[in-house]
C-alpha positions as CSV (number, residue, x, y, z in Angstrom):
1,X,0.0,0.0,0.0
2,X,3.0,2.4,1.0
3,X,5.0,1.3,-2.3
4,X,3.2,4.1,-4.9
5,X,3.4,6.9,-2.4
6,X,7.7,6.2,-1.9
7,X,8.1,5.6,-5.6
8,X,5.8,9.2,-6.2
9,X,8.4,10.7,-3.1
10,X,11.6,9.5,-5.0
11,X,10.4,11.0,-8.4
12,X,10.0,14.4,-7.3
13,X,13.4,14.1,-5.5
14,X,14.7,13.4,-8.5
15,X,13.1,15.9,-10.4
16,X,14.3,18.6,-7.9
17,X,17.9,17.8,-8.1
18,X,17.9,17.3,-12.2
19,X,16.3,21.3,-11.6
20,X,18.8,24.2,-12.8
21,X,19.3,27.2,-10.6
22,X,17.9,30.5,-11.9
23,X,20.4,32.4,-13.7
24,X,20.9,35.7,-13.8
25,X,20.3,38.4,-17.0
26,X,22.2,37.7,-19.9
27,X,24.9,39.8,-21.1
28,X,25.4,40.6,-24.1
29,X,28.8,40.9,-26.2
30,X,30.2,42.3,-29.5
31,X,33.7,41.7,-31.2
32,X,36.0,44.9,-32.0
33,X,36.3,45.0,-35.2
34,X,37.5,47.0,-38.1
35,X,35.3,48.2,-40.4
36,X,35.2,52.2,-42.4
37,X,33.7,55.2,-39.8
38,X,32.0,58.0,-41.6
39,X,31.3,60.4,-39.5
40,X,28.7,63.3,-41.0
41,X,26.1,65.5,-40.1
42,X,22.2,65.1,-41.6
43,X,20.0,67.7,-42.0
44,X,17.4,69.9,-44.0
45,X,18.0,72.5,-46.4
46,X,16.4,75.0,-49.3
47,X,18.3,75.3,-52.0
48,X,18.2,79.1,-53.5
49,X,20.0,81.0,-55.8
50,X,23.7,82.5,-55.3
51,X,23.0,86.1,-56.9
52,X,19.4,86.7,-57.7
53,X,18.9,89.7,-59.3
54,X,15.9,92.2,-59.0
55,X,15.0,94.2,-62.2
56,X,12.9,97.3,-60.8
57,X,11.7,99.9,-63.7
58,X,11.8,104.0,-62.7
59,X,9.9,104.4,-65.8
60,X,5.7,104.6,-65.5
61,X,3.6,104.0,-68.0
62,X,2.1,101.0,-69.8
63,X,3.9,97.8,-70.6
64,X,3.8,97.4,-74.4
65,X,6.4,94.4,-74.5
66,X,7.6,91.8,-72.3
67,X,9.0,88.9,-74.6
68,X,11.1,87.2,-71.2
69,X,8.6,84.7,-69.9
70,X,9.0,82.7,-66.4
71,X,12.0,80.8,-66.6
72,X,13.6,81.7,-69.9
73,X,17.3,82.0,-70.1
74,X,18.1,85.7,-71.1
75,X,21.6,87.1,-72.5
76,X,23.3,90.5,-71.3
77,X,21.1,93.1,-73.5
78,X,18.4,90.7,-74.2
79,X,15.3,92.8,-74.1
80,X,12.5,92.3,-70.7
81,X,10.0,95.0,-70.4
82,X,9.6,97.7,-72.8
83,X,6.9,100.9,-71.3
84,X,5.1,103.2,-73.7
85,X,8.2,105.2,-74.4
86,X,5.9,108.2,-76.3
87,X,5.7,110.5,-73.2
88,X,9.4,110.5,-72.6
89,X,10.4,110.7,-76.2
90,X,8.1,113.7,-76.4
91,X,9.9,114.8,-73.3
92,X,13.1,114.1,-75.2
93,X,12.2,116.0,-78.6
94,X,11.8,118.7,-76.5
95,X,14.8,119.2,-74.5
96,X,16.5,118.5,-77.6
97,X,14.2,121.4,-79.0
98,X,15.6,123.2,-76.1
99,X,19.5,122.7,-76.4
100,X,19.0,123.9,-79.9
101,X,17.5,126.7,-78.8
102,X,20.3,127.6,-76.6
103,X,23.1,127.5,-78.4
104,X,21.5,129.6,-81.3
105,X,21.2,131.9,-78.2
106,X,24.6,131.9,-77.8
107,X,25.7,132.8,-80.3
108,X,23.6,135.9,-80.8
109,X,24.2,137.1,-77.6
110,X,28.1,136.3,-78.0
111,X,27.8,138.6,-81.2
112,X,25.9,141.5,-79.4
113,X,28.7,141.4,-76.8
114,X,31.3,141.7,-79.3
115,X,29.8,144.7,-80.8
116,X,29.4,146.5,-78.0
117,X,32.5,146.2,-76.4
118,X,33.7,147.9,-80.0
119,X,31.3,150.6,-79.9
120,X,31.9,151.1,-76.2
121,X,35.8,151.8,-77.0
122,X,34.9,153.8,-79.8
123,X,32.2,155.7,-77.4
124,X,29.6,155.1,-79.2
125,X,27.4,153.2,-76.5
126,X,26.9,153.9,-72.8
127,X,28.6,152.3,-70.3
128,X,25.0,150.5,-69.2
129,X,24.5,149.5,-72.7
130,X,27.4,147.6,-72.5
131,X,26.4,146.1,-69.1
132,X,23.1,144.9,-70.7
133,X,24.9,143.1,-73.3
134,X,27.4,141.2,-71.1
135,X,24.6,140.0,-68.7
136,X,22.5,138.8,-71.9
137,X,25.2,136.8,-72.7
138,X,25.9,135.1,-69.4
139,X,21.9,133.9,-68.9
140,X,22.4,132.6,-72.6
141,X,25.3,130.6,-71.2
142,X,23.2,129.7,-67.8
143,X,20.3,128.7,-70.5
144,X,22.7,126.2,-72.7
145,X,23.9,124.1,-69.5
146,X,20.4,123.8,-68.3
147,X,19.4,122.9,-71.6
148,X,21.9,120.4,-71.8
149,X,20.9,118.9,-68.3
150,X,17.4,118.6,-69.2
151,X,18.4,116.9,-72.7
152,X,20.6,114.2,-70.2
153,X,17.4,113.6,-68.1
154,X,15.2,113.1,-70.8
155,X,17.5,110.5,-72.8
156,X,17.8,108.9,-69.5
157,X,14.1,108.9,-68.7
158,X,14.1,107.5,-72.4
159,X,16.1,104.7,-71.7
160,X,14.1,103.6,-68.5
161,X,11.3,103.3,-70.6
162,X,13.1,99.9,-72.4
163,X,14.3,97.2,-69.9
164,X,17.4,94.7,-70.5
165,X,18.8,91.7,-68.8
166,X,21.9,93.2,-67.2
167,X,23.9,89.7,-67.2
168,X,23.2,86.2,-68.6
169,X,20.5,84.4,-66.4
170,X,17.2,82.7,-66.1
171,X,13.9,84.5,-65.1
172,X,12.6,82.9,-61.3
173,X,9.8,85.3,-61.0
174,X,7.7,88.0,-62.9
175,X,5.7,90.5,-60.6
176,X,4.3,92.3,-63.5
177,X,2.3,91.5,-67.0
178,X,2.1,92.7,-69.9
179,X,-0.5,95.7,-70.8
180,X,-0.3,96.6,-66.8
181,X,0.2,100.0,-65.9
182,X,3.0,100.7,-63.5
183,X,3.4,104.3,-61.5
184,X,7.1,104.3,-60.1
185,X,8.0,107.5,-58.0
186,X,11.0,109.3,-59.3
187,X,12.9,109.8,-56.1
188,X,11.5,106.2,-54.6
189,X,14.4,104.9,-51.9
190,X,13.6,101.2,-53.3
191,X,14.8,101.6,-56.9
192,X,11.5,101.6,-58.9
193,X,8.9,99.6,-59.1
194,X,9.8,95.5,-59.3
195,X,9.3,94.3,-62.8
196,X,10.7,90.8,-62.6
197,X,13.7,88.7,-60.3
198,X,16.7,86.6,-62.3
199,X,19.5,84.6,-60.9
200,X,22.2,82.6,-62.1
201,X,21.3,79.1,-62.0
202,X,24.7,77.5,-63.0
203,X,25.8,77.7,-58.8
204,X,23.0,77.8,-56.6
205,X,23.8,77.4,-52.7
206,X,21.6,75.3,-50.4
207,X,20.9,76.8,-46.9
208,X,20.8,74.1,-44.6
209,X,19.6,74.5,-41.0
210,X,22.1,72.2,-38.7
211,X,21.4,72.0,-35.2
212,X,23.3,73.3,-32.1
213,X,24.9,70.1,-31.0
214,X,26.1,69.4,-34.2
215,X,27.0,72.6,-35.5
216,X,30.4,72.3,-33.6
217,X,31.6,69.9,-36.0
218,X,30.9,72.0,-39.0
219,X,33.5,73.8,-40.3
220,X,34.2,75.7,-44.1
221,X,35.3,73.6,-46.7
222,X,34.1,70.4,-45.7
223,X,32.4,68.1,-48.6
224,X,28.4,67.8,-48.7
225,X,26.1,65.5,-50.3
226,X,22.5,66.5,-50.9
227,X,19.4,64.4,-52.3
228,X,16.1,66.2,-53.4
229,X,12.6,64.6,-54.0
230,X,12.9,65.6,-57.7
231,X,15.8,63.4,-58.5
232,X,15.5,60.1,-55.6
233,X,18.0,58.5,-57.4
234,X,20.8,61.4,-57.9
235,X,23.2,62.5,-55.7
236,X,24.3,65.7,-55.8
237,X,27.9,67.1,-54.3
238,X,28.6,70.3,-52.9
239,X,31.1,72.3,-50.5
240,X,30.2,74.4,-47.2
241,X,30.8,77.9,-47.9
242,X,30.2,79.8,-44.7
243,X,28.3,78.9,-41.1
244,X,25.9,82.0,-40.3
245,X,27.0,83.3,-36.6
246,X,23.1,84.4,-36.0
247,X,21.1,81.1,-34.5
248,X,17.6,80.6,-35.8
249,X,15.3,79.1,-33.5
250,X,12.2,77.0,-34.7
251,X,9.4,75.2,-32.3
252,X,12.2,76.0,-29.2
253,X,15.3,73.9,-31.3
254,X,18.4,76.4,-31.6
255,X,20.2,75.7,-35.5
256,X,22.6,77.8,-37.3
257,X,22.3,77.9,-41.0
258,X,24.8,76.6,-43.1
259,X,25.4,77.7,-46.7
260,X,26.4,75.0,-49.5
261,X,27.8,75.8,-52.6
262,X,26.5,73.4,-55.6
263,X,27.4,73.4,-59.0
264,X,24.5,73.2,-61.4
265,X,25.0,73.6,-64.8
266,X,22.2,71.5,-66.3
267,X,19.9,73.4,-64.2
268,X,18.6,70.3,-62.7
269,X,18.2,72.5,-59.1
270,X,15.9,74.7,-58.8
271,X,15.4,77.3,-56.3
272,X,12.9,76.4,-53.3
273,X,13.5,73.0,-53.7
274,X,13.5,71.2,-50.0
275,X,16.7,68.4,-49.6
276,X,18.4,66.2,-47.5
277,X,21.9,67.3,-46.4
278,X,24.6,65.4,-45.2
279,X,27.9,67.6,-44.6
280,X,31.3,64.8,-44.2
281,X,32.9,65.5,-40.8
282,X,35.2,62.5,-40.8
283,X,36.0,59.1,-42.4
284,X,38.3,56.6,-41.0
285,X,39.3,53.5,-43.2
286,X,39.4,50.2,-41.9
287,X,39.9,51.5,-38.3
288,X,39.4,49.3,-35.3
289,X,35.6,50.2,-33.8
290,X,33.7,49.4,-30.7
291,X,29.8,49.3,-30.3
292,X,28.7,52.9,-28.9
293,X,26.8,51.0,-26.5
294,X,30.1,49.1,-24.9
295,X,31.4,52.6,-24.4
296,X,30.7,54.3,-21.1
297,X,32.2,57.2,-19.2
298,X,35.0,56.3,-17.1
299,X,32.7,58.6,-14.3
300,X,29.9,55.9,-14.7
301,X,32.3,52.4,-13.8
302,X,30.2,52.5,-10.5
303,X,26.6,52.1,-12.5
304,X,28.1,50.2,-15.5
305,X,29.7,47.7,-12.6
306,X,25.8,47.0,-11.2
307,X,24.8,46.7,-14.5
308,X,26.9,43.6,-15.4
309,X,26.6,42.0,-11.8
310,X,29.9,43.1,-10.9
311,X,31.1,44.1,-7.3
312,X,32.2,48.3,-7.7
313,X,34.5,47.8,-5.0
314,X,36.4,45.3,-7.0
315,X,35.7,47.7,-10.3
316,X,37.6,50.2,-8.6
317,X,40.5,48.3,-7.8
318,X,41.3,46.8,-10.9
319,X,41.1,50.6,-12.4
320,X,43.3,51.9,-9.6
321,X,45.6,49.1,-10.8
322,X,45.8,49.9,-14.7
323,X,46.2,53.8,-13.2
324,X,49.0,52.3,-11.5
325,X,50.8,50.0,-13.7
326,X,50.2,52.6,-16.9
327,X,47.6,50.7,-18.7
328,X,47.9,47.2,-17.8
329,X,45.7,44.2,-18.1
330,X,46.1,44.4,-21.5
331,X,45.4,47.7,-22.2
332,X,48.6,48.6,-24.3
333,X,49.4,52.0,-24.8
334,X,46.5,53.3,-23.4
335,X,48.0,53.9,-19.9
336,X,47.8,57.7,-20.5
337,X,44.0,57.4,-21.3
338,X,43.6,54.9,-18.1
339,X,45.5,58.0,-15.6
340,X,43.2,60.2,-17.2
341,X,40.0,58.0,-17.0
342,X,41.1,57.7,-13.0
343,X,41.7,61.4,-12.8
344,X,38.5,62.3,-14.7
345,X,36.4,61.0,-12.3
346,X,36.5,56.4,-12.6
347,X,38.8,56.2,-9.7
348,X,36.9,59.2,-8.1
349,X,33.6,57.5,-8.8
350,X,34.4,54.4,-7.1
351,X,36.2,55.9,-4.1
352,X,33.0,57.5,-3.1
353,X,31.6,53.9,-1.9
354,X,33.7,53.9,1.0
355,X,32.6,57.6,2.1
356,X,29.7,57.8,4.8
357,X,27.5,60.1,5.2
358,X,27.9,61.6,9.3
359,X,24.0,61.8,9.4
360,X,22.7,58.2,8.7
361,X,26.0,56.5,8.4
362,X,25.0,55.0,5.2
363,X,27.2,54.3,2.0
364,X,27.1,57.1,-0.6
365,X,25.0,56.1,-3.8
366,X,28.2,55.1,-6.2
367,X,25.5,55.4,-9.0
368,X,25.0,59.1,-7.8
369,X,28.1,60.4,-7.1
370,X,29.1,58.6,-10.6
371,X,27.1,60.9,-12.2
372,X,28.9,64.0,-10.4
373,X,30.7,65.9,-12.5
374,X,34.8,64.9,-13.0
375,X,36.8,66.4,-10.8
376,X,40.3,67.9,-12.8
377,X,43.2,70.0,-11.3
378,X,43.2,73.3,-11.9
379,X,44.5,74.8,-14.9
380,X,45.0,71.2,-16.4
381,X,42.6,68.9,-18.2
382,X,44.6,66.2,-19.7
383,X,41.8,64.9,-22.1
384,X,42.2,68.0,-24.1
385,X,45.9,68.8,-24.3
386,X,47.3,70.5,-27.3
387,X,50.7,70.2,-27.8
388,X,52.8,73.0,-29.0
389,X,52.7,74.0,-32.9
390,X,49.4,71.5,-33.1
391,X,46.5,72.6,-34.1
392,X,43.4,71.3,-31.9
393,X,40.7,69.4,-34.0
394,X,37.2,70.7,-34.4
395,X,34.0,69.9,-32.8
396,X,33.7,66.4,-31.2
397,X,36.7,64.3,-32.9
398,X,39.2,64.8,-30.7
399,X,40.5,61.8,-28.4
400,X,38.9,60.7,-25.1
401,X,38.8,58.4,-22.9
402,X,36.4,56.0,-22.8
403,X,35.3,52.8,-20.0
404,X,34.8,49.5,-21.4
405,X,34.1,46.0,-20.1
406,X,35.9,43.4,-21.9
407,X,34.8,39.2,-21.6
408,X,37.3,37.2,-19.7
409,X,37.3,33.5,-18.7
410,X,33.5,34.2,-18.1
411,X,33.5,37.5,-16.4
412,X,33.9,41.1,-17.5
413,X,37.3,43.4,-17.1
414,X,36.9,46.6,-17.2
415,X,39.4,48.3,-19.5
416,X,40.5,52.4,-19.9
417,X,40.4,52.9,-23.7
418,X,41.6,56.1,-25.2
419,X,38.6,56.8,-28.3
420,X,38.5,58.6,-31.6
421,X,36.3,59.7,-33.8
422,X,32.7,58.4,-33.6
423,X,29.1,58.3,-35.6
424,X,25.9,57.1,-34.4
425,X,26.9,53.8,-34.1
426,X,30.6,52.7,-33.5
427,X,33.2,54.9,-32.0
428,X,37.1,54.6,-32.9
429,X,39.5,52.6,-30.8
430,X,42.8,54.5,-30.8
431,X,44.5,52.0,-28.6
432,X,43.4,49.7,-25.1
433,X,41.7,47.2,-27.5
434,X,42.4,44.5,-30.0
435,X,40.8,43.2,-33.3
436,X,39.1,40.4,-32.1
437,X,38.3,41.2,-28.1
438,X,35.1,40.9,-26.8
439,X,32.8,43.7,-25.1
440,X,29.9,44.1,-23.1
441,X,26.9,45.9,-24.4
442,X,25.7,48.1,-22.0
443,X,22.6,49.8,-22.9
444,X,21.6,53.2,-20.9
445,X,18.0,51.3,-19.4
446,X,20.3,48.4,-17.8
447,X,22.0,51.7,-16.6
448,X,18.8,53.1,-15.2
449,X,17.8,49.6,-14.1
450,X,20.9,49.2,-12.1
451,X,20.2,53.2,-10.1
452,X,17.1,52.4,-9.8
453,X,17.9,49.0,-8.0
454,X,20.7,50.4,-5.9
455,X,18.4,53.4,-4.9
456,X,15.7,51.1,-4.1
457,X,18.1,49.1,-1.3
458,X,19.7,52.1,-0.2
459,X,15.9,53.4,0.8
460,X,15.0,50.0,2.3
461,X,18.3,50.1,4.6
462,X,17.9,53.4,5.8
463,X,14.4,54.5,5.1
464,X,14.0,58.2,3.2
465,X,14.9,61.3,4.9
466,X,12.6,62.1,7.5
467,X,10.4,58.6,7.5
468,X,12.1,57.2,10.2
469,X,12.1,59.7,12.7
470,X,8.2,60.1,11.2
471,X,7.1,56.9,12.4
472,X,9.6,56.3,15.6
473,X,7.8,59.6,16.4
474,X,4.2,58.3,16.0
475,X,5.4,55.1,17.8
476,X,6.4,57.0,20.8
477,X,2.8,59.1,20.8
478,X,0.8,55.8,20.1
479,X,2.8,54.2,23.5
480,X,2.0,57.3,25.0
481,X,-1.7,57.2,24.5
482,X,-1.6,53.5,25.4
483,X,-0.2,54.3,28.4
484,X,-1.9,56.9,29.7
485,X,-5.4,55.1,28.7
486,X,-3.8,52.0,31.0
């Protein structure tokens, strides 16, 4: 009767020894490799036109002739707009009229002089005769230049009338149509009234707006590549020209824009066209490269140590010993990068776990003070050192050091790596690593994951600020009450 119930007993024995433990989260790793880094900078741009051109008229009157139409290429002296030219040629006539006038004036009055400065000597004429005859001729004089200056004013008022293209270009917008009549004021500060715009569309530039954390990176000169909706499959190429110092701030994002120069001599680009810009900061070839999300700051070994199960204490020591020995455990000729990953705040990090805090005696949060800023000497931050006769590199591709955690007869090392250049999603390995070696990936939520875990037991050992007095408080007014109702 007994023998089912032993046999049932034994099984489940059985079964709980055969059982695995639990094991913990698994970590994942990538392999350093080499591979091409292309650094760049994406964003969105207009392209418009280098030098447009606005042909105003100070002429008024009605336009008789406009043979330029939207978007026709026009020559130097090609004709535009042509205004009813009859009122000023009828000014014209007459100031031509008018000149004649004066210097057969002139000349009469130049005679009469003559003769009377004659008669005068000879005492025929009066002294105020005389006078009479001089002053004649000196408004006949005054009459010819004004004559003249009103005969200049009319041929230029002629000329208005009749519009040419100034230099070779197309037509990218016509204000005005023909048979419309146009009053332009003479002395009018804006140049007369706006007839058409041109530009040249050989070079056009493309006005790209690149935002304030990647601006830094963007310097003059550097190569561009833009795409537009019009041509999906066409690449075009281009050169940054100039970075604009004013900021202009859209929906609360701060971006500078950035002029690039394009050729275009088939005209393919046209101005107001939207693209897709992506200026070439850097390009490494076949350079050794890490995962971006193996890389952390030296000032975050204490969290990144959580993350991977490791004990910070024992984090710290091993950094404090590649600090020491110049980059050892396999670190190469990064021992420079691992004294300044100590000094920039890993060895800082992770001395803070042995500090106490004189009002609750509790262990500092390493996660916390991780995230403190580094602490540097003053006057020296090793990290960016020029030397002399160098010239320091722009925007974000200088070398750094940078905190990784390399896989080790089943555990994780951590290693001081000195970085380079970096894109989205590998960062250069300068030295500290190997083709081959293996990283942890550490993501930023297994970052937060590991505060938020450390926070949570620091809360359950000593209680939040305040709660424990709280409730010994209530305790001690509850034992009150008890005992005063006993």
């Amino acid at each position: 009767m007994r023998r089912p119930a032993v046999l049932a007993a034994a099984a489940l024995a059985l079964a709980a020894c055969g059982r695995k433990k639990p094991q913990g989260p698994q970590i994942q790793t990538a392999e350093v490799t080499k591979q091409d880094i292309v650094v760049d900078v994406e964003a969105t741009g207009v392209v418009q036109p280098i030098n447009a051109v606005q042909v105003r008229s100070k002429a008024s009157g009605q336009i008789i002739k406009m043979p330029a139409e939207l978007g026709a290429h026009v020559k130097p002296g090609d004709l535009l707009v042509q205004i009813d030219p009859r009122d000023v040629r009828n000014r014209y006539d007459q100031a031509v009229a008018a000149l004649q006038a004066a210097q057969a004036n002139i000349k009469v009055t130049k005679a009469q002089q003559d003769r009377a400065q004659e008669l005068a000597k000879q005492g025929v004429i009066t002294a105020p005769e005389l006078e009479t005859a001089t002053i004649a001729y000196a408004n006949a004089q005054s009459q010819l230049v004004t004559a003249r200056t009103n005969l200049e004013i009319a041929r230029v008022a002629l000329e208005d009338a009749t519009i040419r293209a100034p230099i070779a270009a197309t037509i990218i917008e016509k204000d005005v149509s023909l048979g419309q009549v146009i009053a332009s004021a003479t002395n009018s500060a804006s140049g007369g009234t706006l007839l058409l715009q041109m530009a040249d569309l050989n070079a056009v530039m493309d006005s790209a707006l690149v935002g304030e954390s990647d601006i830094g990176n963007v310097r003059p000169g550097l190569t561009a590549t833009i795409k537009v909706d019009a041509y999906p499959n066409r690449t075009f190429h281009g050169r940054v020209e100039k970075i604009a110092p004013q900021a202009t701030v859209q929906q609360s994002v701060t971006m500078f824009p950035v002029l690039i120069h394009l050729d275009n001599q088939d005209g393919a680009l046209m101005p107001g066209m939207n693209s897709d810009v992506s200026i070439l900061v850097e390009q490494r070839a076949n350079a050794l490269a890490v995962p971006n999300d193996a890389v952390r700051a030296p000032r975050d070994a204490a969290a990144a140590a959580i993350a991977l199960g490791l004990d910070p204490a024992a984090v710290r020591e091993q950094l404090k010993a590649q600090r020491g020995n110049g980059g050892g455990n396999g670190a190469g000729g990064a021992g420079s990068a691992g004294r300044r990953g100590g000094t920039d705040g890993a060895g800082t990090a992770h001395g803070r776990l042995a500090e106490t805090t004189a009002s609750t005696g509790a262990v500092a949060d390493p996660v916390q003070a991780s995230n403190q800023p580094p602490r540097r000497r003053a006057g020296r931050d090793s990290s960016l050192t020029v030397r002399s006769g160098e010239t320091p590199e722009a925007g974000n591709t200088r070398p750094h050091p940078g905190l990784v955690f390399v896989a080790q007869n089943g555990t994780f090392v951590p290693r001081i790596v000195m970085l380079g250049v970096g894109n989205y999603d590998v960062t250069q390995v300068l030295s500290g690593l190997q083709e081959g070696d293996r990283v942890a990936l550490i993501t930023a939520a297994m970052l937060q994951q590991s505060r938020s875990e450390f926070q949570q037991r620091i809360q359950n050992r000593v209680g939040l600020p305040g709660v424990r007095q709280q409730d010994s408080g209530n305790r001690r007014a509850g034992g009150g009450s008890r005992g005063g109702g006993g």
